[in-house]
N, C-alpha and C positions, 0 to 999 in steps of 0.2 A: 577698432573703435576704442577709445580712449573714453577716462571719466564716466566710469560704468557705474552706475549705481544699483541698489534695490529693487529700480523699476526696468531697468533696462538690462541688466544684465540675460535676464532669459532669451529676448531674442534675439541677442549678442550673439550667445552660448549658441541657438537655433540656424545662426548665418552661417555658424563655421561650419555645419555640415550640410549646407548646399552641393557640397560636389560630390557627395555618397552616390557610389557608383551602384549599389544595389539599393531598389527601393522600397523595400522589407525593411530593410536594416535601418535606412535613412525613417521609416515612418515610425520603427519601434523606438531607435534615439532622440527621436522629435517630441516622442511624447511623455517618454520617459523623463526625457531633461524637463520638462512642462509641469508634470507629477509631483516631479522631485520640488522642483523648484516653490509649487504651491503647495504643498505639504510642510518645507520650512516657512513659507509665511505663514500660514493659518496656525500653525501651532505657535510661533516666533520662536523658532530653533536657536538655542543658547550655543558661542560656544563648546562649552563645557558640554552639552547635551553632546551636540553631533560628534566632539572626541570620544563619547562615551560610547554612543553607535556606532562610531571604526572601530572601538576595541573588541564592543561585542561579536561585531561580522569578521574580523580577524580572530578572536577564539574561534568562534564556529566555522573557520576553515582550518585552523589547527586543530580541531578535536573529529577532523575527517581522515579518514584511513581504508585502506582496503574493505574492508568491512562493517564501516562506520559511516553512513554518508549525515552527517548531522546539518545540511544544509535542505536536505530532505526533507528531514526531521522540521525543520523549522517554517519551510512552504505548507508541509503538510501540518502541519498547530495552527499557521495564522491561516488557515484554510483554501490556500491558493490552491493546494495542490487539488481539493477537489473543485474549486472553480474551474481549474485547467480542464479535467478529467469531463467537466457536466458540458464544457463548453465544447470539448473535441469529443466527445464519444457520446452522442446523442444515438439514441438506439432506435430500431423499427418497432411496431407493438410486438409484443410477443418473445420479444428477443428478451436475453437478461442483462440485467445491468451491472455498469461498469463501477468502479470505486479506484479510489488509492493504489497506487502500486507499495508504497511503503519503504525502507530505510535497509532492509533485512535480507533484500532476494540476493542470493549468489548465483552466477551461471553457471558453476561445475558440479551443479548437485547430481549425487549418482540415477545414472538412469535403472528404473524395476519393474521388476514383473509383478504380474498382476498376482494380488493376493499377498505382495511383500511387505514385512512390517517396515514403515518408513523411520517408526522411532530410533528403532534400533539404539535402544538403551536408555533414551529420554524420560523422566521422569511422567509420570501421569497414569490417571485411569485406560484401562485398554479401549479403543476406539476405533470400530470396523466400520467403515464406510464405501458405498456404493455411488457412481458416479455415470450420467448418464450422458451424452454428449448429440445433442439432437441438432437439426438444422429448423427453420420455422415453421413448416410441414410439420416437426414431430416423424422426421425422420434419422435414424443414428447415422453419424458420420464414423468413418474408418481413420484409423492413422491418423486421428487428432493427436496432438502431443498431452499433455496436461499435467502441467508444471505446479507442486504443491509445496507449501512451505508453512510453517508455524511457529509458536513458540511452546515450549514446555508447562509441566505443571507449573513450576517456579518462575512461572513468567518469562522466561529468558529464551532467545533462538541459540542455535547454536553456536553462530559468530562472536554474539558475548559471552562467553565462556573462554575464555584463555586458555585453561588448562586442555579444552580438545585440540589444540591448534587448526589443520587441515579437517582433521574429522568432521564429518557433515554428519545431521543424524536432524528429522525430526522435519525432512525434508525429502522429497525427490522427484523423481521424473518418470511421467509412466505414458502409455497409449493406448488406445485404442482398438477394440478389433472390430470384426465384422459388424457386430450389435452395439456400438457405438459406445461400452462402456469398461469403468476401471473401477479395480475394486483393490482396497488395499488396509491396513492395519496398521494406525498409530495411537497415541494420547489425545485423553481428550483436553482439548484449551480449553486453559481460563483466563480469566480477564486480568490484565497485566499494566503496569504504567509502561509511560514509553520512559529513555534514558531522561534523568535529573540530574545527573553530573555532569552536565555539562553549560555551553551558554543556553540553552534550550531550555533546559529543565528549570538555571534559574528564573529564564523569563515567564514561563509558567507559573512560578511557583511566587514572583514579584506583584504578577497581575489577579492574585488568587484564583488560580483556574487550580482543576486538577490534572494528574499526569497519566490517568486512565482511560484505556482501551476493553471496551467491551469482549469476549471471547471470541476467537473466528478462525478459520480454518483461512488461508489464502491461494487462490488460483489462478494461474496463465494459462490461457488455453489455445494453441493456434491450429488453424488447421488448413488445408491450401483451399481456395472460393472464398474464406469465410475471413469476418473480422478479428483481428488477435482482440481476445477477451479477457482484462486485468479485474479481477474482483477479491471479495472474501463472501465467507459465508458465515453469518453470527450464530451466535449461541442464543434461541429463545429462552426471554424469561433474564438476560442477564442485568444488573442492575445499572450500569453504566453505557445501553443500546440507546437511551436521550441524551448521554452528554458526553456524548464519543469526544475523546481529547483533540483525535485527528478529523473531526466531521465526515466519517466514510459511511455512516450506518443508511441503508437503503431499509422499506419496508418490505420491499421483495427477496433481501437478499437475507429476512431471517431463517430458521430453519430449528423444527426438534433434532435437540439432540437425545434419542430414545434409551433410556434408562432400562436394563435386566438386571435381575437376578442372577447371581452363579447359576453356572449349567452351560450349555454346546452353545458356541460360537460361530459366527458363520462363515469362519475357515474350518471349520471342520474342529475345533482344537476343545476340551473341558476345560473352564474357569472356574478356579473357587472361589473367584472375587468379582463384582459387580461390573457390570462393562456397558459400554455406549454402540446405537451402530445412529445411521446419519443414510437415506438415500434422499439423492441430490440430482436434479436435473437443469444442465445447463441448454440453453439455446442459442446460436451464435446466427449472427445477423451476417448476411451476404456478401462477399468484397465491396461489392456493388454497392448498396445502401449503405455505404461510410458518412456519417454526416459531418 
């Protein structure tokens, strides 16, 4: 087609992919080009604009790294990432719910036994926490995995921290026995921004939002019947649980974090200093009922 204009060019653009041999693909590019194309009209995309949006979506693939997924980072602000998440992981009553997987998880965090401190070294108040891993019955499942991760007092995981290199810490990997649960000792989170140094941050910080995340512990949980289970668990009472930066806060998925006094621990251990414990019951929905 020749002499494409304004009005014709979208489904120009639409005919060249009539011979899309998978038709998933052909219905996502169908619509996408569709999207795109009426989103430059409704707003009248300037050049000078749309140069400015390849540079931004090329910094934010240059500012991704082993450790850095800041494309992630950017789904999860303008809030796709839990559109995606409400829209694939519809749960049965009873079960808990899903959230954000987040920019942070690595897959070679060390596997522990139960009762292990995960911080191992992390800055933060001490934080014992019990983890219960049920099926919809309110029955414990075995040999569930349950993948934990966090950030530190200082807000930070362990991947932004240069100076640990490889060192994981503040993180790990634990299972399940007979009684369906895990118990382990780290820091307690606080509420943290996500990264601002980067194109992310400044498009946050262009559009006056802010760059903060409520407190939360975060969990993978799989187990074989059952649904792999991506969540976090907040911190009640934290001030930033209404205007989550990444929109993950669930009202089910708050939780005390319970305040002592120095004194016994429930690893057995004396503290002279005030500590946190956390029990926490998940419920994981059936292979079956995936919605």
């Amino acid at each position: 087609m020749r002499n494409i204009d304004a009005s014709t060019i979208t489904p120009a653009v639409i005919a060249r992919l009539a011979h899309t041999e998978d038709p998933r693909l052909k219905q996502i590019l169908t619509s996408l080009v569709t999207h795109l194309h009426d989103f430059a009209r409704e707003v009248s995309l300037t050049e000078d604009e749309w140069m400015q949006g390849i540079q931004f979506l090329t910094a934010t693939g240059q500012k991704c790294d082993a450790k850095r997924q800041e494309f992630i980072l950017l789904s999860d602000t303008l809030g796709l990432s839990m559109l995606v998440v409400a829209m694939n992981h519809a749960k049965p009553a009873g079960a808990t719910e899903a959230t954000v997987f987040g920019p942070f998880h690595v897959e070679d965090a060390p596997t522990m036994a139960q009762d292990a401190d995960l911080a191992t070294g992390a800055p933060g108040e001490p934080f014992f926490v019990k983890v219960h891993i049920h099926d919809l019955a309110g029955q414990p499942i075995a040999g569930a995995e349950v993948d934990v991760w966090q950030a530190d007092d200082d807000g930070l995981y362990d991947v932004q921290r240069p100076e640990l290199g490889d060192t994981r810490r503040a993180r790990g990997v634990l299972h399940t026995g007979a009684a369906g649960t895990v118990r382990f000792r780290t820091v307690a989170p606080t509420a943290y921004p996500v990264p601002t140094d980067g194109p992310v941050g400044r498009m946050l910080l262009a559009s006056g939002r802010h760059p903060w995340r409520p407190a939360h512990l975060h969990f993978r949980i799989r187990a074989p019947g059952f649904q792999t289970l991506v969540t976090h668990i907040f911190r009640s009472g934290d001030p930033y649980l209404d205007s989550d930066a990444v929109f993950g806060v669930r009202s089910s998925l708050i939780s005390d974090y319970v305040r002592h006094d120095p004194g016994p621990a429930p690893d057995g251990t004396n503290l002279d200093v005030p500590f946190y414990t956390m029990d926490q019951t998940f419920r994981l929905a059936p292979a079956a009922a995936a919605g």
